[in-house]
ZATI-203649 format. One line per field, with one value per residue (C-alpha): x, y, z. Coordinates in nm, 2 decimals. Each point is the difference from the previous one (the first is absolute). Example, Ala and Ser with C-alpha at 12.3 -4.5 7.8 and 13.67 -1.06 7.14 Angstrom:
BEGIN
u	c(1.23,0.14)
v	c(-0.45,0.34)
w	c(0.78,-0.07)
//
This chain:
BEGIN
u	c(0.00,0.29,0.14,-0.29,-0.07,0.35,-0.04,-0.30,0.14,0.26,-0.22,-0.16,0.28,0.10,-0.31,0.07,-0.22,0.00,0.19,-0.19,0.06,0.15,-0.01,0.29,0.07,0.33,0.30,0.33,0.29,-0.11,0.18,0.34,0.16,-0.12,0.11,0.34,0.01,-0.08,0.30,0.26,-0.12,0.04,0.34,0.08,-0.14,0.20,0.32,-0.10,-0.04,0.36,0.16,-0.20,0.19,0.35,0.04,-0.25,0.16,-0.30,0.27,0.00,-0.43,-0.06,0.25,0.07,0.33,0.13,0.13,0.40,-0.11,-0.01,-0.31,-0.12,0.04,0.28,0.39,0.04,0.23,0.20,-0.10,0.30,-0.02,-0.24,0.23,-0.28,-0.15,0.13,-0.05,-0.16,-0.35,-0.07,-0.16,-0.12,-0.40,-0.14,-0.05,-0.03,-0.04,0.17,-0.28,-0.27,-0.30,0.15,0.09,0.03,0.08,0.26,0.12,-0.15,0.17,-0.11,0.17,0.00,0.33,-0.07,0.17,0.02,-0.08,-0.07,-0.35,-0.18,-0.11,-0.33,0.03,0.01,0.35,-0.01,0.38,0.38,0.03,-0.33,0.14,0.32,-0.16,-0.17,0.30,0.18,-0.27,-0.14,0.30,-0.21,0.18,-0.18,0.28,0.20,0.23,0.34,-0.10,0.05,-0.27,0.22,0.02,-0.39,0.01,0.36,0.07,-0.20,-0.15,-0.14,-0.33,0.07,0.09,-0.24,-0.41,-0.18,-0.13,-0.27,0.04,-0.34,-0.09,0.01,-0.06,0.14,-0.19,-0.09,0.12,0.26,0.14,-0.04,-0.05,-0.30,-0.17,-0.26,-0.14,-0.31,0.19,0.33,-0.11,-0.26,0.28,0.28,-0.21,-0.08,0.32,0.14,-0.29,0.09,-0.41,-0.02,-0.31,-0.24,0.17,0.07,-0.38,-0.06,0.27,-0.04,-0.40,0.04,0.32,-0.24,-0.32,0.20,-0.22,-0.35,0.13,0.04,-0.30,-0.21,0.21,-0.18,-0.27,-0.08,0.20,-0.31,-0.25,0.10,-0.03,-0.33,-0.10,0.11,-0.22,-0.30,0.04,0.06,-0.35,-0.22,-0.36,-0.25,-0.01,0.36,0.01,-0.26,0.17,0.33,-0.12,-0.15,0.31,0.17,-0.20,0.01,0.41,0.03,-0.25,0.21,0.33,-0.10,-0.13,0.30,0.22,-0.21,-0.06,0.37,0.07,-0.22,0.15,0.35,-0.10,-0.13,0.30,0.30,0.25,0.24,0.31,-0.09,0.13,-0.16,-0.35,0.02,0.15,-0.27,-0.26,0.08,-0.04,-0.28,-0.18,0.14,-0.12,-0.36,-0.05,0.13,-0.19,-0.33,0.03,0.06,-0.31,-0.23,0.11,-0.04,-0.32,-0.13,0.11,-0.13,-0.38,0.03,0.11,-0.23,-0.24,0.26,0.07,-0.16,0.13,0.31,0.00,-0.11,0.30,0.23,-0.10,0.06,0.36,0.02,-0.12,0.30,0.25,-0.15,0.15,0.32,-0.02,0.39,-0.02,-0.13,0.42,0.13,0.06,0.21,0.21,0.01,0.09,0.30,0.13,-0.01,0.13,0.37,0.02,-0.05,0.25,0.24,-0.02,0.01,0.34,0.12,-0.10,0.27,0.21,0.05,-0.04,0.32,0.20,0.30,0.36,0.19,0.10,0.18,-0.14,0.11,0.08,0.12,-0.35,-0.09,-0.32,-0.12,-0.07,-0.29,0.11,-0.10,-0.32,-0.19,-0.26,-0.13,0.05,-0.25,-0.28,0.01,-0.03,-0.26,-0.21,0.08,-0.16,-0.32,0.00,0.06,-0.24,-0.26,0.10,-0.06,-0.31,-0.13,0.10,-0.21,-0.31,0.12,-0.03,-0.34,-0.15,0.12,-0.13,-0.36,0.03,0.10,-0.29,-0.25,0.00,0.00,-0.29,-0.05,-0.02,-0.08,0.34,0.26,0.33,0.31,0.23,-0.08,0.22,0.29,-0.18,-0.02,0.36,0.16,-0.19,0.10,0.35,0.04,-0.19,-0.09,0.26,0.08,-0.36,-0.01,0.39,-0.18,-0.22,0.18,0.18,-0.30,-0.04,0.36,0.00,-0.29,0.12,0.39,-0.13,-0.24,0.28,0.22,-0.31,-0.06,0.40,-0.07,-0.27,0.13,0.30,-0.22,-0.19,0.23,0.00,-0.23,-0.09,-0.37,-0.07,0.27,-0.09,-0.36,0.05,0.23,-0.23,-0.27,0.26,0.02,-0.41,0.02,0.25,-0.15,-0.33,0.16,0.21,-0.37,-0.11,0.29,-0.03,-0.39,0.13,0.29,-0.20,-0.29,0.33,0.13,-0.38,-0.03,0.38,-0.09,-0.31,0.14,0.38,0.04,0.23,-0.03,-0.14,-0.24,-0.12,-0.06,-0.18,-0.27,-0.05,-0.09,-0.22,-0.15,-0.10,-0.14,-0.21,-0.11,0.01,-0.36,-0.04,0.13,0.26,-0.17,-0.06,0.38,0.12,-0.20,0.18,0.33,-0.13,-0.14,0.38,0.14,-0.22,0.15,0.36,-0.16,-0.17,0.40,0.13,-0.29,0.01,0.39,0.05,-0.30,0.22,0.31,-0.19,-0.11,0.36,0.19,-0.22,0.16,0.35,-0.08,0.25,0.31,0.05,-0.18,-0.22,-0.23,0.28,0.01,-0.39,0.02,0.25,-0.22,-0.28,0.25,0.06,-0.38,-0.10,0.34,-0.08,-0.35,0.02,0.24,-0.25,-0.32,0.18,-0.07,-0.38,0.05,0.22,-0.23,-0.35,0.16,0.10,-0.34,-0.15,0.25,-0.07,-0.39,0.03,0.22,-0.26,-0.29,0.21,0.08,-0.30,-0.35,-0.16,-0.14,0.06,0.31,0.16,-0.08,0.16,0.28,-0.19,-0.15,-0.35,0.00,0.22,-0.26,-0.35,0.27,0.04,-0.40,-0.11,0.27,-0.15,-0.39,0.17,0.13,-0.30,-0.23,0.23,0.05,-0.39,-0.06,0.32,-0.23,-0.30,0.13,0.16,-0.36,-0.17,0.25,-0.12,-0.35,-0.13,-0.02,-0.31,-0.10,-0.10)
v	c(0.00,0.25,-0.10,0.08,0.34,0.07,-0.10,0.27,0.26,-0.01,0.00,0.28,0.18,-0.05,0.15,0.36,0.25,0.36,0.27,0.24,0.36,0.18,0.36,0.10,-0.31,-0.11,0.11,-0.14,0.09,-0.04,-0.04,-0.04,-0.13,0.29,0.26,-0.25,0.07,0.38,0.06,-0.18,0.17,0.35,-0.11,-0.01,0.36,0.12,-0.16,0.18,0.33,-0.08,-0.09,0.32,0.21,-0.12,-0.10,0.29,0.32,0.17,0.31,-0.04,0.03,0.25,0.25,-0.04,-0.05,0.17,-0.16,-0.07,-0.24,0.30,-0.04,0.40,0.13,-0.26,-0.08,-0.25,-0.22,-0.01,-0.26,-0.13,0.12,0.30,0.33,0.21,-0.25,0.00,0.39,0.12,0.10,0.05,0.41,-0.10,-0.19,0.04,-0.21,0.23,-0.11,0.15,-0.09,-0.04,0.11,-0.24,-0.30,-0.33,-0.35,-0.17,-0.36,0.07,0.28,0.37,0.17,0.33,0.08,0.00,0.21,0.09,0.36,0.22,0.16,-0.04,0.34,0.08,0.28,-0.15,0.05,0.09,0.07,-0.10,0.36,-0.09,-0.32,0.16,0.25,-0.26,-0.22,0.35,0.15,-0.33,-0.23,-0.28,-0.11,-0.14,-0.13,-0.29,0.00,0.04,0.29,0.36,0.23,0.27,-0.20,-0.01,0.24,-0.01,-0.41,-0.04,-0.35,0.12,-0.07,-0.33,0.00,0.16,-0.03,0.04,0.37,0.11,-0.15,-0.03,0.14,-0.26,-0.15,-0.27,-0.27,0.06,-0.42,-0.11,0.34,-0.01,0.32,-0.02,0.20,0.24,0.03,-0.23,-0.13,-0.04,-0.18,-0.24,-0.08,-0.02,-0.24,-0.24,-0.07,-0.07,-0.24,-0.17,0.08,0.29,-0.03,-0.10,0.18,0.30,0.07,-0.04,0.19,0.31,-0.02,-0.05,0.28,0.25,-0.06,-0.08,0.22,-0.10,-0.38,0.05,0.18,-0.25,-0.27,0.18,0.04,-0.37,-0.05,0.23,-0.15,-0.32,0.08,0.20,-0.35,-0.22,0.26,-0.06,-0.42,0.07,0.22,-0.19,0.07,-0.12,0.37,0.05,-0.33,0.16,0.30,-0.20,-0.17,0.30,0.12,-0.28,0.03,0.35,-0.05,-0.31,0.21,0.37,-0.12,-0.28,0.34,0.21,-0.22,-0.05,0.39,0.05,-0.28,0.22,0.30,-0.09,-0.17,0.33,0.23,-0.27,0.18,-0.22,0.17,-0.09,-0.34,0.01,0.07,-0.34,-0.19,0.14,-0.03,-0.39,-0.04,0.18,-0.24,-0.30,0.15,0.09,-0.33,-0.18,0.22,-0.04,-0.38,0.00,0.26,-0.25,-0.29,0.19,0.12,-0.30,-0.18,0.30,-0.08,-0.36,0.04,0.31,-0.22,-0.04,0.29,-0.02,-0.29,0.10,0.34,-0.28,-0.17,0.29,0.09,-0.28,0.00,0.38,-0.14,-0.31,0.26,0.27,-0.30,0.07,0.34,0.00,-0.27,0.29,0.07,-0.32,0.07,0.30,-0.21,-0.28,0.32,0.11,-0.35,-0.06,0.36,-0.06,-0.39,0.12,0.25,-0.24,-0.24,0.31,0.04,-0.34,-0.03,0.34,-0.11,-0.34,0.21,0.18,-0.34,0.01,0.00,0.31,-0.01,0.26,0.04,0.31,0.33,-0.13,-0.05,-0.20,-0.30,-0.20,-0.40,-0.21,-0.29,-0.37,-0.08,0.28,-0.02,-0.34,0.26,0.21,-0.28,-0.13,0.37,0.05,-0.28,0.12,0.31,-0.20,-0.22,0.25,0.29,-0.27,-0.16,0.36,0.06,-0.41,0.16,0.31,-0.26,-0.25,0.28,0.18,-0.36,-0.08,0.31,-0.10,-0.32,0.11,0.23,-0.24,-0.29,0.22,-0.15,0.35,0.25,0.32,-0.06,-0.03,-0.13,0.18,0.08,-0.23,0.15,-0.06,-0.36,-0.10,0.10,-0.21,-0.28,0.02,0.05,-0.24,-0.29,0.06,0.17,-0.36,0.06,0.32,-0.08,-0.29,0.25,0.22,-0.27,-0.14,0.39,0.02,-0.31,0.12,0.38,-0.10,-0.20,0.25,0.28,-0.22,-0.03,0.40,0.03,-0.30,0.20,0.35,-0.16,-0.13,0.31,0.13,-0.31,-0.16,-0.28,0.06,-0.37,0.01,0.35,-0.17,-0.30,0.21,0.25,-0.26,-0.21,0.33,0.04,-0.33,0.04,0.34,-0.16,-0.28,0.26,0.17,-0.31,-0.11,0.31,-0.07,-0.35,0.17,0.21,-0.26,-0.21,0.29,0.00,-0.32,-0.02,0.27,-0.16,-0.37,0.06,-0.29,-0.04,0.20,-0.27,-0.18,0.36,0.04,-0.32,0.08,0.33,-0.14,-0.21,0.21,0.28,-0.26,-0.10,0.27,0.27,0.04,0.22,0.31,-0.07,0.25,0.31,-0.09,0.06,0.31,0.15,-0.06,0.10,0.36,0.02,-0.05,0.28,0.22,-0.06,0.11,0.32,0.07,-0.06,0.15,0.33,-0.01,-0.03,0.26,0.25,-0.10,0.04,0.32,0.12,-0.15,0.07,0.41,-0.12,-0.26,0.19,-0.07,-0.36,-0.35,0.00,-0.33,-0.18,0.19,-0.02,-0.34,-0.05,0.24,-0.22,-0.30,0.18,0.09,-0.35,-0.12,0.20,-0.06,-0.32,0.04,0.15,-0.20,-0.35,0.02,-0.02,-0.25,-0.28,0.08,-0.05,-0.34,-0.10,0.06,-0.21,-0.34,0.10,0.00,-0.33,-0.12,0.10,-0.16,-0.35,0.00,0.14,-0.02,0.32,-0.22,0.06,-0.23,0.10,0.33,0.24,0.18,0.25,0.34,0.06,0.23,-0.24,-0.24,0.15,0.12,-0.38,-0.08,0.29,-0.16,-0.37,0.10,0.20,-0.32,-0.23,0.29,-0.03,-0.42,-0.03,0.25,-0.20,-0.34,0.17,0.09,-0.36,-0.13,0.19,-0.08,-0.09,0.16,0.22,0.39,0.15,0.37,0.15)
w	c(0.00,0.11,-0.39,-0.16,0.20,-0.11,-0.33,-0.02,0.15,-0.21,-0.32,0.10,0.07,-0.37,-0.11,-0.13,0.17,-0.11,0.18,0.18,0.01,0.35,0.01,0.20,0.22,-0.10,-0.14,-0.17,-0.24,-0.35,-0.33,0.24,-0.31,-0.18,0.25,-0.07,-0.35,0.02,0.20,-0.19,-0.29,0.16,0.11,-0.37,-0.05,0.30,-0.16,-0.28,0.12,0.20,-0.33,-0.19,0.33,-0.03,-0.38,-0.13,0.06,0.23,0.00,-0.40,0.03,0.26,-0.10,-0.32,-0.19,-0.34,-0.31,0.15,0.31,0.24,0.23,0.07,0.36,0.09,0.01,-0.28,-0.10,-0.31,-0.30,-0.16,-0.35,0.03,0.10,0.10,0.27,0.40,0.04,0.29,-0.04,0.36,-0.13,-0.30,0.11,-0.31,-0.33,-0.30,-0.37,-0.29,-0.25,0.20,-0.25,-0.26,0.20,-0.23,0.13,-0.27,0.08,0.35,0.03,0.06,-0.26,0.23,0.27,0.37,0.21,0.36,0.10,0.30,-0.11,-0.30,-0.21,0.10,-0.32,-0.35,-0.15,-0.40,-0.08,0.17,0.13,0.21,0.07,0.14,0.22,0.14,0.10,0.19,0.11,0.20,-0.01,-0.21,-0.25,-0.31,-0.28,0.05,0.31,-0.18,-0.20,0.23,-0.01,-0.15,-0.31,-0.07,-0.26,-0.10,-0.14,-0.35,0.12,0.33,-0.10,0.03,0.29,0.14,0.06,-0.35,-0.06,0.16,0.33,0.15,0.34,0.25,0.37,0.22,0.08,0.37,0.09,-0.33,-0.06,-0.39,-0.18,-0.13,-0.31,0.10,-0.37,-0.06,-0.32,0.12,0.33,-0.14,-0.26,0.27,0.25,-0.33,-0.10,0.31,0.07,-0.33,-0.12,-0.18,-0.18,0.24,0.29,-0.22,-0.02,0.32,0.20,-0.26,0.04,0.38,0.02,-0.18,0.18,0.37,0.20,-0.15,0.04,0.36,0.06,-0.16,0.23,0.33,-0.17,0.01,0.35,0.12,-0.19,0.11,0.40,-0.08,-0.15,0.28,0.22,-0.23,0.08,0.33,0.07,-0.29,-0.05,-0.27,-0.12,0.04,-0.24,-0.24,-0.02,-0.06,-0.28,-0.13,0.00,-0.16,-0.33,-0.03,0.00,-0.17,-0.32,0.05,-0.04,-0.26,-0.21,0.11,-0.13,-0.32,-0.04,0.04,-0.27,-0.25,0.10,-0.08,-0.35,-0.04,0.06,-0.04,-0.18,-0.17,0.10,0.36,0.07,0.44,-0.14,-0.22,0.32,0.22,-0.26,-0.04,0.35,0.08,-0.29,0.19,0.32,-0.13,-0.12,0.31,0.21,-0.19,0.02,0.40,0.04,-0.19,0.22,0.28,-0.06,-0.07,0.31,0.23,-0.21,0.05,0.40,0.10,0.16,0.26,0.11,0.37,0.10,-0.18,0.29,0.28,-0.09,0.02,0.27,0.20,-0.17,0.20,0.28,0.01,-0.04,0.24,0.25,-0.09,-0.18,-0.08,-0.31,-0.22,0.04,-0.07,-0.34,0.07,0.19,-0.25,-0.25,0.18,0.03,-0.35,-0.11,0.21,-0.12,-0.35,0.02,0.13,-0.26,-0.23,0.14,0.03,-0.37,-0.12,0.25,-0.21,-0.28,0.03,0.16,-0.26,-0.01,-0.16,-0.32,-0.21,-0.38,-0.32,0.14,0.38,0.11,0.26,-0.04,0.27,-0.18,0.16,0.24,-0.12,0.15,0.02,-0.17,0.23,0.30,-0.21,-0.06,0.36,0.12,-0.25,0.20,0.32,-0.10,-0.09,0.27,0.31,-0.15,-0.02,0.33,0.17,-0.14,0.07,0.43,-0.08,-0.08,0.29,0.21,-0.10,0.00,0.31,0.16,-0.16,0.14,0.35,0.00,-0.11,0.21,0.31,0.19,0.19,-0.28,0.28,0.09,-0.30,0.03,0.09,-0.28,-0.21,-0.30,0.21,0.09,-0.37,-0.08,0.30,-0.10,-0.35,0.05,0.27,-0.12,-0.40,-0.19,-0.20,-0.13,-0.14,-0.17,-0.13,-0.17,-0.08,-0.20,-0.20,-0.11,-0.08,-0.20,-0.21,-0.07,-0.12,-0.28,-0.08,0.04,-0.33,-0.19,0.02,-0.10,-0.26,-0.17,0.01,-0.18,-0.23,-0.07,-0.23,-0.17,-0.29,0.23,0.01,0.09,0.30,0.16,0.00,0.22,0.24,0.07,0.03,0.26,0.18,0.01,0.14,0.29,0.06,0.07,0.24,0.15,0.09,0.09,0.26,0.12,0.11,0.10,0.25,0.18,0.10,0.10,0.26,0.12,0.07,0.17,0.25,0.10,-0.02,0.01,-0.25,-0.31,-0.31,-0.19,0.25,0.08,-0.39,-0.03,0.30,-0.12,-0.34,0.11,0.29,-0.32,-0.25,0.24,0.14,-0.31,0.02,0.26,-0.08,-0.29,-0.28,0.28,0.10,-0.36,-0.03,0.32,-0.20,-0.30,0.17,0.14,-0.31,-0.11,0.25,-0.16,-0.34,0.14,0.11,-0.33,-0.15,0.11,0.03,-0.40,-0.03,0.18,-0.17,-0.35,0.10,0.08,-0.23,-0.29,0.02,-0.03,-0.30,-0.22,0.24,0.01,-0.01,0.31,-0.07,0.15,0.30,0.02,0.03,0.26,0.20,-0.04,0.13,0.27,0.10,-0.02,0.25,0.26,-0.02,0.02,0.22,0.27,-0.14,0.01,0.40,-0.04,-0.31,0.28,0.27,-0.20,-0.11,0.31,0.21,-0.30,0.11,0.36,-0.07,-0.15,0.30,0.20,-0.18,-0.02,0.35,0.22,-0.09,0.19,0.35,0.31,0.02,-0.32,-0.05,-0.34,0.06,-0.19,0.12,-0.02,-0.30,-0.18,0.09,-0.12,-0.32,-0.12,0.09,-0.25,-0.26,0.11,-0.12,-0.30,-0.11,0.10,-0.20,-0.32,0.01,0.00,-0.32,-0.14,0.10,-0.13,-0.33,-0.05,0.10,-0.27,-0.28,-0.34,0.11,-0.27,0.11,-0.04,0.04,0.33)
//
């Protein structure tokens, strides 16, 4: 008897039963290996940046050097082979260009000298005489070192050795000390070349250098706009959500017919010896059309989804009301902002840094060239993923930590009296117990967007090409890993959700919270979509009246340069830093959703498993409940009735 009792115990221990759900009872280290992995890997980045220190001349970067191997502002020394290299340039701070409106790049080379000086000539310069004055009257000497300043206008080949005619006023860089062009053309041309993309980059510096002060206006513009629209989330009212829609249309048709009226108005008066007015016409046609095409969509979801609109404001404001609890998440993305603003410009330097790793070499004339070191360019692809891979892994802690928040907030039994700190809470917890997690996915992200990132390089390569047939299926591979990247995205934050509340692996926690949504995607999945969908609306209100601004000022400048291209990284910049302030009621509507369904799998509403829920969240899904009910029985009423003929009331 004790055999067989053992024998069915132990069958029924092999049975599989299904995991339940446990909201905050127990916690362990997830993704350990993960964690693992992260951490070697960013032990190869900080040998990199080590190596990028001590093989790649950060003295050479930051201050500049000239064309002999003398780094600007220090005590060099000499090169063998190069006579004018080891001079002492401890006075002379500044890197000045002897051609520096005409820079070229031959063998990839600039074909201009580079010299050290003490100032650069804020005055432009048009003859030797000028240039003379300048070098005794402020000690700044602009020819090359072993010609005297005396001997300016005496020696018949002076001019070439000295800056090309007219020199251009100019000012130092306030961080690298370059002289840089003041003039639109000189400067957009200078920055170009030395950037090795002049014809993209061209356009855009000269249209950005001419139009500097409207580009930065228009950047606060959509800063404030943005805050005035986290505001409008954060106070939401059916009539504020009327009058936001409202608003919507009327911006989505004006600047639609602003850009259409201006696209008549230039084939109008295009005159053909202005080259900017064909550039901005061409763009403006581009951005007419694009914007015509979005307005229609749009419009056509907001007709489909007005229905919603009520419980769409319910919904909202019961978001509000989760972060009233912990009021300080509306500044997690600032945060989040700042972190990602210094690690990018880190990697921006590590990446010069190895840029300019060489070892000297003298070339024609006793000039000095630094040549790359062998392996290099594998330093630059693993940095290149360590730049995906961290950004992404930053922003995955920003959604840990807003979900976790949620979470903590939620299943709080005694919702008079909120939890303490339960930011701070949420980040302990994630980087004490669930940092392998969000490296995890970070990673899938990071797996997706590099081949992506070679497919983009694969068909801009092939642009220029005839391959029509090969330019097709890349872009189409790109579609398709842009839409899984949107996907995994979904996917990753569901997982975080469901690791705060369970503190279980990444892909256990991705598995329940696929199945807890299928199953229960009945309730409120449409109204959910709508409450992203109105908050994606708020990011096109930004951009909307951001570009209709920038229209409006850049239109009375069209003559200067190209400003479509300008316009549009505006626009870029609108919709980032909405979204940047928008994405915190975006995480924490999805999350209440997974902690609703939690709630509805593990309690049933008695007396001995009562919701987590709050009352108005309560008599919010019973009104969604009877909506549903209502719309399954005309659904079964219509099916009932089919292949009945219709006959006139």
């Amino acid at each position: 008897m004790q055999c067989l009792g053992a024998e069915h115990l132990d069958s029924a221990e092999r049975i599989p039963t299904q995991r339940q759900w446990r909201p905050q009872i127990y916690r362990k280290c997830t993704d350990t290996a993960w964690l693992f992995l992260f951490f070697l890997f960013w032990t190869g980045l900080v040998f990199i940046m080590g190596y990028s220190v001590a093989a790649g001349a950060t003295g050479r970067l930051l201050f500049g050097y000239d064309s002999f191997g003398n780094v600007c502002g220090k005590k060099n020394s000499p090169v063998e082979g190069a006579p004018l290299s080891g001079q002492d340039m401890t006075q002379k701070k500044h890197v000045f260009f002897m051609n520096s409106c005409n820079l070229e790049v031959k063998d990839v080379r600039l074909s201009s000298t580079v010299l050290c000086v003490s100032s650069c000539p804020e005055e432009q310069l048009d003859t030797l005489e000028e240039v003379q004055l300048f070098a005794n009257t402020s000690g700044s000497f602009l020819c090359v070192y072993n010609l005297n300043s005396f001997n300016y206008t005496q020696i018949p080949n002076a001019d070439l050795l000295c800056p090309r005619l007219p020199v251009p006023p100019s000012k130092s860089f306030p961080l690298f000390n370059r002289c840089i062009p003041q003039t639109p053309e000189c400067y957009s041309l200078f920055a170009s070349v030395l950037i090795n993309d002049v014809d993209s980059l061209h356009r855009i510096l000269s249209g950005i250098m001419s139009g500097r002060d409207t580009v930065l206006g228009l950047c606060i513009l959509a800063f404030a706009l943005s805050l005035a629209m986290m505001f409008t989330f954060r106070f939401i009212t059916t009539l504020l959500v009327h009058i936001f829609i409202a608003l919507i249309v009327l911006g989505l048709l004006f600047v639609c017919g602003v850009l259409w009226w201006l696209y008549y108005d230039y084939t109008n008066d295009l005159s053909i010896e202005l080259d900017t007015e064909r550039e901005n016409m061409k763009c403006l046609l581009g951005f007419a059309i694009a914007s015509t095409v979005i307005t229609a969509v749009l419009l056509t979801l907001i007709y489909v989804l007005r229905k919603r609109i009520k419980l769409t404001v319910e919904l909202l404001q019961v978001t509000n009301k989760a972060i009233s609890s912990s009021p300080f998440l509306l500044f997690q993305p600032l945060w989040t902002f700042a972190i990602l603003i210094f690690f990018w410009v880190l990697w921006v330097a590590v990446l010069l840094s190895l840029g300019t790793a060489g070892a000297a070499q003298v070339v024609e004339g006793g000039q000095v060239e630094y040549k790359p070191l062998s392996g290099i360019r594998y330093m630059w692809w693993y940095h290149l993923i360590g730049l995906i891979w961290t950004s992404e892994f930053i922003l995955a802690c920003q959604q840990m930590a807003v979900a976790g928040t949620v979470v903590t907030c939620y299943f709080n039994r005694n919702k008079s009296d909120p939890p303490d700190r339960p930011i701070l809470s949420s980040l302990s917890i994630l980087f004490c117990y669930h940092q392998g997690t969000v490296v995890k996915g970070s990673f899938l992200i990071t797996v997706v967007r590099i081949p992506r990132a070679v497919l983009m390089y694969v068909y801009n390569t092939l642009k220029e090409k005839d391959g029509a047939l090969s330019r097709c299926v890349s872009q189409c591979c790109c579609c398709c890993f842009w839409c899984l990247d949107k996907c995994l995205h979904h996917l990753n934050q569901n997982a975080y959700t469901t690791t705060a509340i369970n503190g279980t692996d990444f892909c256990t926690s991705a598995k329940d919270a696929l199945k807890l949504l299928s199953k229960n995607s009945s309730h409120f999945t449409s109204v959910n979509c709508f409450g992203d969908f109105i908050i994606f609306l708020g990011k096109v209100l930004v951009v909307c009246f951001t570009v209709f601004g920038g229209l409006m000022a850049f239109n009375y400048h069209r003559v200067l340069q190209v400003w479509a291209i300008p316009l549009l990284l505006v626009a870029f910049f609108a919709y980032l830093v909405a979204h940047s302030f928008l994405s915190v009621f975006e995480t924490v509507l999805d999350a209440l959703f997974l902690c609703f369904a939690v709630d509805l799998e593990t309690n049933d509403g008695s007396s001995e498993k009562p919701y987590f829920m709050d009352q108005e969240f309560l008599n919010f899904v019973k009104r969604i409940n009877k909506l549903n009910i209502r719309a399954q029985r005309n659904k079964n009423s219509l099916t009932s009735e089919e292949g009945t003929e219709l006959r006139p009331l």
